[in-house]
NUGU-959058 format. One line per field, with one value per atom (N, C-alpha, C): residue in one letter; atom name; x, y, z. Coordinates in steps of 0.001 Angstrom, whole numbers. Atoms other than C-alpha are relative to their C-alpha. Layout:
BEGIN
r = A ...
a = CA ...
px = X ...
py = Y ...
pz = Z ...
This chain:
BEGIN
r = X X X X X X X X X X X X X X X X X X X X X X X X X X X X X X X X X X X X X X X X X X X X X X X X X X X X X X X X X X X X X X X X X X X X X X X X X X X X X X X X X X X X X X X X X X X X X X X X X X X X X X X X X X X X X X X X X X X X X X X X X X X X X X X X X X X X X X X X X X X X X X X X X X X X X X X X X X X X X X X X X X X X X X X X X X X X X X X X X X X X X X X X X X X X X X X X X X X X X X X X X X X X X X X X X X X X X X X X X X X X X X X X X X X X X X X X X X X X X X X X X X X X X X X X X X X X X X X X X X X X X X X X X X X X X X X X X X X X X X X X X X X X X X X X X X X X X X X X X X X X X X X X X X X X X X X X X X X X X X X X X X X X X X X X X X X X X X X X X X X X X X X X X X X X X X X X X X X X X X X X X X X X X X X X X X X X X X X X X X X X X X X X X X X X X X X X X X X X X X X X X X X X X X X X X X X X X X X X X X X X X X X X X X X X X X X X X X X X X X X X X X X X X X X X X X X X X X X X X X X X X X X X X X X X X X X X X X X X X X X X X X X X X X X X X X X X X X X X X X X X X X X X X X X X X X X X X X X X X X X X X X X X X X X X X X X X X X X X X X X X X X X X X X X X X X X X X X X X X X X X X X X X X X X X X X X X X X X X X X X X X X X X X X X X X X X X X X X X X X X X X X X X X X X X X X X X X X X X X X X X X X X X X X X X X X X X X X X X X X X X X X X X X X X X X X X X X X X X X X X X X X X X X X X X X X X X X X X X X X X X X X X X X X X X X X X X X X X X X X X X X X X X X X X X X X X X X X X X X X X X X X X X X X X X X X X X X X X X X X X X X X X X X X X X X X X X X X X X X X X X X X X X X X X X X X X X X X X X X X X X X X X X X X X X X X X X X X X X X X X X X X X X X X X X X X X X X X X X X X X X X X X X X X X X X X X X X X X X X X X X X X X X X X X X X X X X X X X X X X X X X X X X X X X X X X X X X X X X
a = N CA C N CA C N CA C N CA C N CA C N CA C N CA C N CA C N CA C N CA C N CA C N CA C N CA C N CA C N CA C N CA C N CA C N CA C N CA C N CA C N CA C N CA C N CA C N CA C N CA C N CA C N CA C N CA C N CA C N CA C N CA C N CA C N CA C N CA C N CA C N CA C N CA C N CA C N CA C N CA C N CA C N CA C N CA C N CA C N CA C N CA C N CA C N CA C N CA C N CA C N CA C N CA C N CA C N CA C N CA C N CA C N CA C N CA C N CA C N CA C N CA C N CA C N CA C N CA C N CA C N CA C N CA C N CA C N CA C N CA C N CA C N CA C N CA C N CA C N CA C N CA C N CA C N CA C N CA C N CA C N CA C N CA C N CA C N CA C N CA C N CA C N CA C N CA C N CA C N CA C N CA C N CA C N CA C N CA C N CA C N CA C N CA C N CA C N CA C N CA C N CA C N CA C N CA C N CA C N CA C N CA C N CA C N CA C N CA C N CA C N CA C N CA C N CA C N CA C N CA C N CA C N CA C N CA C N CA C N CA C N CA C N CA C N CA C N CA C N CA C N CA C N CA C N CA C N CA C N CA C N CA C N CA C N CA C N CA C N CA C N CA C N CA C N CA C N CA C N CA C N CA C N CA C N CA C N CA C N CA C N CA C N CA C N CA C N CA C N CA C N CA C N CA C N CA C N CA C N CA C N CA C N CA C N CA C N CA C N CA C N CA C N CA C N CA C N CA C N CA C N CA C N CA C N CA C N CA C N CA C N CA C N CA C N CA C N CA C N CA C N CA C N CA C N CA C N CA C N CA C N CA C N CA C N CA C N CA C N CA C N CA C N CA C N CA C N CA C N CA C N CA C N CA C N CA C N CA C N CA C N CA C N CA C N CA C N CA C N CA C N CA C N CA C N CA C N CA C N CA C N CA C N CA C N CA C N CA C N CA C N CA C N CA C N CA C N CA C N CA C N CA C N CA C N CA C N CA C N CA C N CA C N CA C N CA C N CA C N CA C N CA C N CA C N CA C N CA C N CA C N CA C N CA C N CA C N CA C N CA C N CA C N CA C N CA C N CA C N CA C N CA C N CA C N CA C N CA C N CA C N CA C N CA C N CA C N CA C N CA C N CA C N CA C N CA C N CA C N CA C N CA C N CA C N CA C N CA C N CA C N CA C N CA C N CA C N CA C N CA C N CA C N CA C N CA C N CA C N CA C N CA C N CA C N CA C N CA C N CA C N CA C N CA C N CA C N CA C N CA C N CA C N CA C N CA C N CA C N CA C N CA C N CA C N CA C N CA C N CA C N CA C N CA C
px = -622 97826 1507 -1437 101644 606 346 103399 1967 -1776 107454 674 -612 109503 967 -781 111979 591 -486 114001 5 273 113639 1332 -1480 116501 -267 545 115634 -1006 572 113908 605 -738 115048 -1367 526 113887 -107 199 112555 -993 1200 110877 -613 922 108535 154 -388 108495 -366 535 106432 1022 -892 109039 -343 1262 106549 1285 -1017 108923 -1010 584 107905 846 -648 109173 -154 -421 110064 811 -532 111187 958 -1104 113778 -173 826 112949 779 -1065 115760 -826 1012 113716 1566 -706 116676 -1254 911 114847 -330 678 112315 223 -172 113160 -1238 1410 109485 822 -748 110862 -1088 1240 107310 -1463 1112 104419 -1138 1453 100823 -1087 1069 97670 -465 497 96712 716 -735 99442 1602 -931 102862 774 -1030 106366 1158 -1210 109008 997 -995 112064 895 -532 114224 1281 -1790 117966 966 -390 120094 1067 -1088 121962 652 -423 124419 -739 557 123162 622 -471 125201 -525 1108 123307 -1024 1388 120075 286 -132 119046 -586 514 118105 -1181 1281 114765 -388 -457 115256 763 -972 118191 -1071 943 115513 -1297 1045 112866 778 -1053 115756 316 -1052 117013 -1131 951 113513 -439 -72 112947 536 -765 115808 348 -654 116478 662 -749 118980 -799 -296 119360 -1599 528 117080 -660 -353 116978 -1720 1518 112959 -577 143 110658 -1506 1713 106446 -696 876 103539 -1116 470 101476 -920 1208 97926 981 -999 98987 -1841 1456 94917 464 -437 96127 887 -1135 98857 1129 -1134 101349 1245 -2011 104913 -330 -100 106164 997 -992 108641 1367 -1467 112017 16 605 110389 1005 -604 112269 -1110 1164 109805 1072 -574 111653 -487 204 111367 -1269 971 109555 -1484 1600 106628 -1157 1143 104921 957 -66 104892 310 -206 105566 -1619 1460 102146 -873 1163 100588 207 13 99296 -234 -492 100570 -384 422 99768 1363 -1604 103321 -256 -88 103221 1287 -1060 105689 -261 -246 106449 440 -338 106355 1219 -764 109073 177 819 109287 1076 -789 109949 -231 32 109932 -1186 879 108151 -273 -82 106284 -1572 969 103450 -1448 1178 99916 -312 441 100212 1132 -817 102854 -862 358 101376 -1379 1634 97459 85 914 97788 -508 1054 96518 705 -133 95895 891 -620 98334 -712 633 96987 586 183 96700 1610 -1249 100304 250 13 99514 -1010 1622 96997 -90 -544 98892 -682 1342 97752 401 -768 100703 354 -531 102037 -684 912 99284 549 314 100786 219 -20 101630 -735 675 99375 -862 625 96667 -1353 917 94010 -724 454 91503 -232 140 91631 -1121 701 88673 -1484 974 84969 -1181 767 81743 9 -163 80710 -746 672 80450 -394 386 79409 -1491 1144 76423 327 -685 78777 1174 -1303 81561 1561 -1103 84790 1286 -858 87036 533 -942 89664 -582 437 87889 1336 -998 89893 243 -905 91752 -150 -666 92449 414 -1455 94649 769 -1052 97463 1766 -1675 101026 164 -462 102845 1322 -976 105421 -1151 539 104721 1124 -542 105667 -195 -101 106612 -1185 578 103415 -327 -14 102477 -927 1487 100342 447 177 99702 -472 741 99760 -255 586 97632 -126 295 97272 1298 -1888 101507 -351 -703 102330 942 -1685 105310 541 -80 107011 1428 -471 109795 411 -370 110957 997 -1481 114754 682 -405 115401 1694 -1646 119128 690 -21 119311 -441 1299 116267 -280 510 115165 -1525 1175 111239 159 69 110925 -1439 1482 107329 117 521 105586 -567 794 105504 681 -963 106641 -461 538 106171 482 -168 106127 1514 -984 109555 676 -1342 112797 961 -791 115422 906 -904 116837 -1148 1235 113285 -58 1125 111525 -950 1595 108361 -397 963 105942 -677 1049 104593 -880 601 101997 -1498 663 99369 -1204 1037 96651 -1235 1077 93491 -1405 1069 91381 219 -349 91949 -1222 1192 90448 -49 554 88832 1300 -564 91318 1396 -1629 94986 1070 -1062 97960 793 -653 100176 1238 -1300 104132 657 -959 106737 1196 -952 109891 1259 -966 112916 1404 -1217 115479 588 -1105 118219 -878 538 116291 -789 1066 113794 745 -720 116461 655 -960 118532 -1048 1381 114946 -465 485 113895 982 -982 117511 275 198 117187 -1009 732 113891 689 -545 115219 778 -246 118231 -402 776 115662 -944 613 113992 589 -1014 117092 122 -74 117930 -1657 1213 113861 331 197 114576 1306 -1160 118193 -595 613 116400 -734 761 113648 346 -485 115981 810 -377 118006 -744 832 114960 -609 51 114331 809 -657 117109 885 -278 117331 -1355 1446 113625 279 -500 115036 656 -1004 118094 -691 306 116099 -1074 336 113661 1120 -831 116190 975 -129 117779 -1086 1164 114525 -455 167 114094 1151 -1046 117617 -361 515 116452 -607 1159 113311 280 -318 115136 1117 -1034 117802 -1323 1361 114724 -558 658 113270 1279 -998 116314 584 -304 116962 -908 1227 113580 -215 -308 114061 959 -928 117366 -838 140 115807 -1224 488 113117 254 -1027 115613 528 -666 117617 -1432 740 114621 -1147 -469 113509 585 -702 116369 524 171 116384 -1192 643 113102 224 -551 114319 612 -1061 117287 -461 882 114996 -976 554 112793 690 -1077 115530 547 -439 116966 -1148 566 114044 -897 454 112969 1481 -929 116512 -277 151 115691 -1502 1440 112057 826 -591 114172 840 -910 116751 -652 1388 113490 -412 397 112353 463 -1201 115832 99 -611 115788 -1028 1314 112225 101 -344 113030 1064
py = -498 112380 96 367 111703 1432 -951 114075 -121 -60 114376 711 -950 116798 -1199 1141 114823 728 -481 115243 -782 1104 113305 -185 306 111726 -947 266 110107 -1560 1670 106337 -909 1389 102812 -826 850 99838 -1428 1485 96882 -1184 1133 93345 -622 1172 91373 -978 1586 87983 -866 845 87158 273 -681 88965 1706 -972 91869 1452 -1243 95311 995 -1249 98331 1220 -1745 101964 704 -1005 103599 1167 -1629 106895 159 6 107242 1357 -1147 109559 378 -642 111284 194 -1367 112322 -76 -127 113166 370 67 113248 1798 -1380 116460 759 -542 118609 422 -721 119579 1523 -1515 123549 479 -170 124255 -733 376 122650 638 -1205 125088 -1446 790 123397 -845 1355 121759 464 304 122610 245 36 122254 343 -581 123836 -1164 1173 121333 835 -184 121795 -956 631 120700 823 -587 120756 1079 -895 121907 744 -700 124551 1418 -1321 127499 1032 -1274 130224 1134 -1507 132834 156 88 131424 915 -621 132922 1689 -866 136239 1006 -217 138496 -440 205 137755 -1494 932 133875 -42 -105 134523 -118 -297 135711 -915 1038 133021 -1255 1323 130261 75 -250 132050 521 -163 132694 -1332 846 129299 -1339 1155 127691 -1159 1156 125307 500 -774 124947 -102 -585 126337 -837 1129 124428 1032 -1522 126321 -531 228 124738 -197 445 125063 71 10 123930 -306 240 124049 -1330 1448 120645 460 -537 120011 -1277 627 118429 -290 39 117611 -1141 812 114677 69 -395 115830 -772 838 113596 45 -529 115697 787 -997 117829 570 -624 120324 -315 680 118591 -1301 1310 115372 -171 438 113769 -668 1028 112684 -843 1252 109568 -649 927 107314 -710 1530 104538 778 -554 106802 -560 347 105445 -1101 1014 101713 -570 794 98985 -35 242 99410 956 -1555 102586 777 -1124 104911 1513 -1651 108632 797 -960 111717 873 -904 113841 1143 -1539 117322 508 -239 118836 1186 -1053 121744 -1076 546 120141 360 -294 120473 1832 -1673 124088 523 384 124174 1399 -1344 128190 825 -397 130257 -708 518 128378 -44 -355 128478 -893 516 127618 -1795 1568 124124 -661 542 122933 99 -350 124415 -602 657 123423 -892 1458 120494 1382 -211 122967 -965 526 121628 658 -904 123006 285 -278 124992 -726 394 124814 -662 -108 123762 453 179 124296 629 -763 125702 1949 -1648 129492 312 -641 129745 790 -943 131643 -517 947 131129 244 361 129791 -1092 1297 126468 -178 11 127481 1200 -1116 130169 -607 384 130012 80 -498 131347 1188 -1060 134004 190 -83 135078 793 -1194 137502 -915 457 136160 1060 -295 137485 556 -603 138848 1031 -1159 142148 1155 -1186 145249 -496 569 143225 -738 1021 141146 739 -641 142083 -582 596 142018 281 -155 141398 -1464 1288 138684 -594 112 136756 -895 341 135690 -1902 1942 132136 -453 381 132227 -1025 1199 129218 1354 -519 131124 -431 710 130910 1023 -548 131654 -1056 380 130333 -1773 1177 126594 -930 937 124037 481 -708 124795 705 -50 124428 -946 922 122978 -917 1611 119322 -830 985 116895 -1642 1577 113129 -763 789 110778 -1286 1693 106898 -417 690 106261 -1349 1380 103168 -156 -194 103279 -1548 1300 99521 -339 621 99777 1495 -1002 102242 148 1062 101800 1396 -1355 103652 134 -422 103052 897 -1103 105155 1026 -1256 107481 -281 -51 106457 -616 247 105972 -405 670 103710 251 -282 105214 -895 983 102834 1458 -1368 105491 1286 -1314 109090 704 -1643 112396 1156 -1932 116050 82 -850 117531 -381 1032 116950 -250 733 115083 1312 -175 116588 1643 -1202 118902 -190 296 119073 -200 238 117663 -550 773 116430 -1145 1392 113097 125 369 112623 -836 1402 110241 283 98 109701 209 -586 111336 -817 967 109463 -803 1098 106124 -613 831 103655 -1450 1170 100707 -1274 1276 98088 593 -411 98148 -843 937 97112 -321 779 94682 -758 435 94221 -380 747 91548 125 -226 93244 -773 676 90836 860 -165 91970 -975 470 90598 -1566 1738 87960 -628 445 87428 -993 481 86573 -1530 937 84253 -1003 1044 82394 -516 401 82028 -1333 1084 80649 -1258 1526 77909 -680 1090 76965 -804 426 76573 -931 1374 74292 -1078 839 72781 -860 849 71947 -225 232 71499 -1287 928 68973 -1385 1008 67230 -958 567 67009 -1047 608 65374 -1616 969 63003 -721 802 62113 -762 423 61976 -1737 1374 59347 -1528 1012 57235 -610 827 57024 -502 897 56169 -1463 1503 52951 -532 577 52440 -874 769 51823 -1328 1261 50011 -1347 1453 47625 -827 670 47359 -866 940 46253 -1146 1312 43942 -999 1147 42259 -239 329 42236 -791 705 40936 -1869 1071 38274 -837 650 37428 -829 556 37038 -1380 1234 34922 -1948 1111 32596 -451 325 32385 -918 842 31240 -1308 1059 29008 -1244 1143 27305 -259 455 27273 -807 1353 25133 -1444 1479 22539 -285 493 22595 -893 821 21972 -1186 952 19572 -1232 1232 17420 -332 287 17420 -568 538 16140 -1016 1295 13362 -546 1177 12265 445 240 12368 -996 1170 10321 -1071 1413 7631 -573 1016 7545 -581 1077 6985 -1613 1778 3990 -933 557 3220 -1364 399 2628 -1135 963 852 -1264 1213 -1664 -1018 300 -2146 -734 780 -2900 -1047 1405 -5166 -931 1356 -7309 -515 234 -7124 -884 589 -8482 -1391 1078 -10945 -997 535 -12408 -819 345 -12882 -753
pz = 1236 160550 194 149 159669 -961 891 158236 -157 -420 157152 -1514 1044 154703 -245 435 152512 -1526 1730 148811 -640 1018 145856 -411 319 144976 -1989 1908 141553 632 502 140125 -79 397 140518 -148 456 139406 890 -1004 141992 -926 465 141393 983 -500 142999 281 -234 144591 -1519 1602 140804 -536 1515 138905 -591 655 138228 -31 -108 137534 1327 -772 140387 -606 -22 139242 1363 -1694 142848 46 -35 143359 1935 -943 146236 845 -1114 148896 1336 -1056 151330 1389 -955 154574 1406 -947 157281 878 -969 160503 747 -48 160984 1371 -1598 164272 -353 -150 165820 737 -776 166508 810 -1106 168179 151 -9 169112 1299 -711 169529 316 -289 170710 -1342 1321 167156 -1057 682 165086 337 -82 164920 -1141 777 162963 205 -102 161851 -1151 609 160537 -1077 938 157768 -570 773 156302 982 -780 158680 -190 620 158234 764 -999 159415 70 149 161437 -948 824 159134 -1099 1563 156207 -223 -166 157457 203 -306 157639 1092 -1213 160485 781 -582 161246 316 108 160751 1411 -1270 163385 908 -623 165395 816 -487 165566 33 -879 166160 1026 -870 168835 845 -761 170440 297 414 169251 1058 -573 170998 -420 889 168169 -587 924 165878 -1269 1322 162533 -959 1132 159445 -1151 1001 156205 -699 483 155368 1280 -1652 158194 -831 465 157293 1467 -1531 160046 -645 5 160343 621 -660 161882 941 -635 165086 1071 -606 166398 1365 -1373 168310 1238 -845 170299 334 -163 169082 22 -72 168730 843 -1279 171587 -956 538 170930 443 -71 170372 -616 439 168716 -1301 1788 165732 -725 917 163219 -904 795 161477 -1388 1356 158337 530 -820 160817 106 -390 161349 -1271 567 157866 42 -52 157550 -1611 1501 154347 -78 502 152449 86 224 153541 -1153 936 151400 472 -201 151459 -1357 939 149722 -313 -102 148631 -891 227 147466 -356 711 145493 -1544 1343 142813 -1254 1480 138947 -211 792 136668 -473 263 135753 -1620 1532 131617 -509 266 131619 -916 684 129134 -1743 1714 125802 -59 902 124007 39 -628 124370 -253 497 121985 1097 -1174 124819 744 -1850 127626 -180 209 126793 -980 1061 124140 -1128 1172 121700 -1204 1411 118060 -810 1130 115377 -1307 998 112834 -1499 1623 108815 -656 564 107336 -1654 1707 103426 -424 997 100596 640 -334 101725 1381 -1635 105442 804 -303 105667 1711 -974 109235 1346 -1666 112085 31 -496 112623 1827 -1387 116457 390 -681 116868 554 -1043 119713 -306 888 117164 1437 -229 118430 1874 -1555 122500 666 -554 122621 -341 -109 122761 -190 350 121413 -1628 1951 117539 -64 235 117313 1025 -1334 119634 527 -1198 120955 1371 -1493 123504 -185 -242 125017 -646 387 123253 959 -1266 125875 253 -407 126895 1285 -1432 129895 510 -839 133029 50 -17 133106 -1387 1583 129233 -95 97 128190 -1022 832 126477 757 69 126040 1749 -753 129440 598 -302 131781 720 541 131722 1233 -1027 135211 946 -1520 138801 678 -577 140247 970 -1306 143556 -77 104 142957 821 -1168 145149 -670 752 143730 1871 -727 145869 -41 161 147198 -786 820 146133 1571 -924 148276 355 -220 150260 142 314 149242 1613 -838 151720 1032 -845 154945 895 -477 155378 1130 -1156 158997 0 371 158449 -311 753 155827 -244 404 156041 -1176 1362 152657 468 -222 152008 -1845 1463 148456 -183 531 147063 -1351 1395 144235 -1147 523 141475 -508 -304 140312 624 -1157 142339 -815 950 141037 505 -363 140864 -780 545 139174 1746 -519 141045 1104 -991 144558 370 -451 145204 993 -1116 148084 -117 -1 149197 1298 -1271 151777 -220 473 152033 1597 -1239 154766 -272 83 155363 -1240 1090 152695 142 -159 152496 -339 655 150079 36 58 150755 -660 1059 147964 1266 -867 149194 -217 503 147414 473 -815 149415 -1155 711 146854 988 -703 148476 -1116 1349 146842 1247 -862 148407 -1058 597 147428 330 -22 146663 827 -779 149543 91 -240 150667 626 -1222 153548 -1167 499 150757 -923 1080 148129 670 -556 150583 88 112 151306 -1087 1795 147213 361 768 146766 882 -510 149881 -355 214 148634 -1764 1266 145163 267 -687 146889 -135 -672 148488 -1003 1259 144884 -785 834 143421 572 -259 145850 -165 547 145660 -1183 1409 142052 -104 -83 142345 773 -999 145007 -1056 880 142462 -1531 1135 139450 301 -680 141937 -320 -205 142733 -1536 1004 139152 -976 372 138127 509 -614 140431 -633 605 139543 -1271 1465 135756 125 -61 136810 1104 -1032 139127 -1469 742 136080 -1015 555 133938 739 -396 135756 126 306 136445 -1463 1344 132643 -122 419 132372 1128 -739 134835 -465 570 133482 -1611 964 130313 -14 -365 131504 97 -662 133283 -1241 1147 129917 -1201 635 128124 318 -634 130653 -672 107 130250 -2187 1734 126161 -136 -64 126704 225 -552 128785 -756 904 126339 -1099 1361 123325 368 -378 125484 269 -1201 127067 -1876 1043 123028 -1029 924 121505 732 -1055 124732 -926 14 123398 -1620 1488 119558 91 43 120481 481 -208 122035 -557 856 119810 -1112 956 117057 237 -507 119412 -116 -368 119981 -1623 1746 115720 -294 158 115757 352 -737 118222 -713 955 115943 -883 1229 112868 226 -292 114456 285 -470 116062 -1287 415 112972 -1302 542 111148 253 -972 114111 -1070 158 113473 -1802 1588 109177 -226
């Protein structure tokens, strides 16, 4: 089991090697000091900060402690015995593709009214119904002094409405940039923007693993050589056919030539035996001049 404190930093927008949009949520984790590690669990730390900040007792267990300062400190199950005390837990600890579970306080939208807070229906608006259209209608249960008239426990009614602790499950972490400490989750997470939360490894894992090839930098530089690379194909093939043409036409211009040729010496070899037979009808009539 993985486990690492972190802050939400807000949502960007990634694509896919298809094109496909991802919504990702941006995920701070500076690297966790382990402040103690017991036989199967362990205390980590987070956000570090001045001792004068804290207050006595705080002082106290840093300085028994022997670490510094960190103004969020959560205990972990630690079954395997994989942090010692002094361990940095890192970004690198979850991978591209696992699925994590992250924990986090909602939004917290103060005090409002039960049709907010529960979806209720709005009442009557018209025909004098006078004014239920946000009331919660009746909160007490039974009819009459045979059942008890009494409000039972976990009502829906109006109260203070967010800032509770949920746990979304099976997010997908798309990329895990140790550079920076950032963790890119596929997805939103409880909180507004610059909360805290925990992501650690995933509990329920579904049978079917999503798998996203996010357009980075190496990925982008690779697209745009194959592209090149089918830029140039196509340049190559546009080439070859345009000699293909020009060789056909010349051999048409050829073939036509060859053909014109052989229509001359038709006409000429033609009007050879025209002109002999004309002499030839001359030389008839003069015999035949002679002879009379």
């Amino acid at each position: 089991m993985k486990y690492i404190i972190g802050r939400k930093i807000g949502m960007v927008q990634l694509f896919d090697v298809n094109g496909h949009l991802l919504p990702a949520t941006v995920v701070q984790c500076e690297p966790n000091l382990v402040l103690e590690a017991k036989e199967k669990r362990i205390k980590v730390g987070y956000d570090k900060v001045d001792v004068k900040k804290l207050n006595k007792p705080q002082q106290g267990l840093f300085k028994k402690l022997k670490a510094q300062p960190h103004r969020i400190i959560a205990e972990f199950d630690n079954l395997s015995n994989t942090y010692k005390q002094g361990d940095l837990i890192k970004v690198d600890a979850f991978t591209k593709g696992e699925l994590v579970d992250i924990q986090g306080y909602t939004k917290g939208r103060g005090y409002t009214g039960a049709i907010v807070r529960w979806n209720f229906k709005c009442g009557p608006k018209s025909h004098g119904a006078g004014y239920p259209h946000r009331y919660q209608g009746s909160i007490a249960f039974g009819r009459g002094g045979s059942q008890g008239q009494r409000v039972p426990k976990g009502k829906k009614m109006a109260g203070r409405y967010g800032h509770e602790l949920v746990t979304t499950e099976n997010l997908t972490v798309l990329e895990s940039l140790l550079k920076w400490n950032v963790l890119l989750i596929l997805g939103a997470i409880p909180g507004p923007s610059d909360t805290v939360i925990i992501i650690k490894s995933s509990v329920k894992k579904p049978t079917k693993k999503n798998e996203f090839t996010i357009i980075s930098k190496e990925i982008k530089e690779q697209i745009l050589e194959e592209n090149e690379k089918l830029e140039d194909k196509e340049a190559l093939r546009e080439a070859n056919l345009e000699a293909e043409a020009k060789a056909e036409a010349e051999a048409k211009a050829e073939e036509a030539k060859k053909l014109a040729e052989e229509k001359q010496k038709e006409a000429e070899a033609k009007a050879i035996e025209k002109a002999s037979a004309a002499e030839q009808k001359k030389i008839e009539e003069a015999k035949k001049e002679e002879t009379k």
